[in-house]
C-alpha positions as CSV (number, residue, x, y, z in Angstrom):
1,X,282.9,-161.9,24.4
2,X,280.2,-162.7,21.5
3,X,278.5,-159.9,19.7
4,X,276.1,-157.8,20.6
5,X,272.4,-158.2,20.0
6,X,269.8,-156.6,17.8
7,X,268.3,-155.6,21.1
8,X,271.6,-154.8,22.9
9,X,272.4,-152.1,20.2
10,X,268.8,-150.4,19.7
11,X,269.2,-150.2,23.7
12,X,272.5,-148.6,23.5
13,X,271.6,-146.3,20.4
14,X,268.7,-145.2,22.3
15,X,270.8,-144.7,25.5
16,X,273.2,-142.4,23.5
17,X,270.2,-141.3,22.3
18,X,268.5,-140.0,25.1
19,X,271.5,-138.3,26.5
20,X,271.5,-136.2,23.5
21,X,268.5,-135.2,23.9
22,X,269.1,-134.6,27.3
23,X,271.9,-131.7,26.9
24,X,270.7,-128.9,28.3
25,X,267.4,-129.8,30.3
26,X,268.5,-129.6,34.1
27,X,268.4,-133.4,35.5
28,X,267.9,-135.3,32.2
29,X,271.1,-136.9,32.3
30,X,271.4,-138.0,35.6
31,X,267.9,-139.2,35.1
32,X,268.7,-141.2,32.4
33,X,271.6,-142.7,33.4
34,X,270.1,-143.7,36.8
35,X,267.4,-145.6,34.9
36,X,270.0,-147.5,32.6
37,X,272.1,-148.7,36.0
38,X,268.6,-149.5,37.9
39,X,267.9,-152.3,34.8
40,X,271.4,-152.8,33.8
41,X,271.4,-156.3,35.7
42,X,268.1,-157.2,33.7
43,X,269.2,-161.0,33.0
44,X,269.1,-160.9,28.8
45,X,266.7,-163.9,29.1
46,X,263.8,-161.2,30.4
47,X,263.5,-160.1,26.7
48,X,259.6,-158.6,27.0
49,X,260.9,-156.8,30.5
50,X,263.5,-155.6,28.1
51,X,261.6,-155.2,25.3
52,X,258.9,-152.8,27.4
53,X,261.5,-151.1,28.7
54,X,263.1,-150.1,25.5
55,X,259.3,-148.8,24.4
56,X,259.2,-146.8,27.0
57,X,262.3,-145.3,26.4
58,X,261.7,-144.4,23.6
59,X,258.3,-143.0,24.4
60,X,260.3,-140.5,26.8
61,X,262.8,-139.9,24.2
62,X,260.0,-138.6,22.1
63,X,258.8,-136.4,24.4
64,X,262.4,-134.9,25.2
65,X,262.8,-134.0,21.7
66,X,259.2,-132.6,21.0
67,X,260.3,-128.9,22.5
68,X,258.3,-128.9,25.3
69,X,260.4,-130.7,27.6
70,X,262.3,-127.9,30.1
71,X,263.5,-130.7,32.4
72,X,263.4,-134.6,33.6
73,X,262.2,-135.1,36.6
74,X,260.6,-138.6,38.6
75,X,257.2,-139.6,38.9
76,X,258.1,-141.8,42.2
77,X,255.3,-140.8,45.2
78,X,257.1,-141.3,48.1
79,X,255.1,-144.1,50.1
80,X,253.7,-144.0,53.7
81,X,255.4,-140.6,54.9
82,X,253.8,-138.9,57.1
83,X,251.9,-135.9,55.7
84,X,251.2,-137.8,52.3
85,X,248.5,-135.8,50.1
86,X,246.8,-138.6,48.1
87,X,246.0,-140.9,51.4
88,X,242.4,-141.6,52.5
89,X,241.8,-142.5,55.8
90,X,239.9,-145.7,56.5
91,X,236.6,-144.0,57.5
92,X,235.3,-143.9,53.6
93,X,233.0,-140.9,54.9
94,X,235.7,-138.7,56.1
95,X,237.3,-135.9,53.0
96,X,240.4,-136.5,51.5
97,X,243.4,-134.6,53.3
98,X,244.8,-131.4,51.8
99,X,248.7,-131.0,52.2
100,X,249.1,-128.1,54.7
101,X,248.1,-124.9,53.6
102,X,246.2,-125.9,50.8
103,X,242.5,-125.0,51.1
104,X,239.8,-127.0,49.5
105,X,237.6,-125.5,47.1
106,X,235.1,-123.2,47.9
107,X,231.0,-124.6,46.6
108,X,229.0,-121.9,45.4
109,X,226.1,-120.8,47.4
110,X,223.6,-122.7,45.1
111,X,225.0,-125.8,45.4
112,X,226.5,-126.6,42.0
């Protein structure tokens, strides 16, 4: 097995990194290790995939550590369920749907 990389060990310093960071915030770690094993079969060819990656890891690392983290969560929108608040229905001229129980804002009587 040859050494590792420059890249392989600023991936897996920021992997121990952000798991660190992680102790203690409900979900981080899980979090991040489900993001390392979704990319872990990235081919090492795909440097700039790799490379973006790695950036944005360490974006989120910086926000873990800045205090006002409480917790990791996703930013995945579940697509095409029914019910979904950010769809617009093909008529352009019809509102947007509100999630049920939600009431749209109210427009003063003066229009503005």
């Amino acid at each position: 097995m040859s050494r590792p990389s420059r890249l392989q060990r600023q991936v897996l310093s920021l992997y121990r990194e952000l798991l660190r960071a992680g102790r203690g915030k409900p979900g981080a770690e899980a979090r991040v290790r489900a993001e390392f094993r979704q990319h872990a079969s990235l081919p090492r060819s795909d440097v700039l995939r790799i490379e973006y990656l790695y950036r944005r890891g360490r974006r989120q690392l910086q926000l873990l550590r800045s205090g006002h983290a409480k917790a990791m969560g996703a930013f995945i929108r579940p697509s095409g369920e029914p019910g979904d608040v950010d769809t617009l229905p093909d008529d352009s001229n019809n509102p947007r749907r509100l999630p049920e129980g939600a009431r749209a804002p109210e427009t003063p009587p003066n229009g503005r």
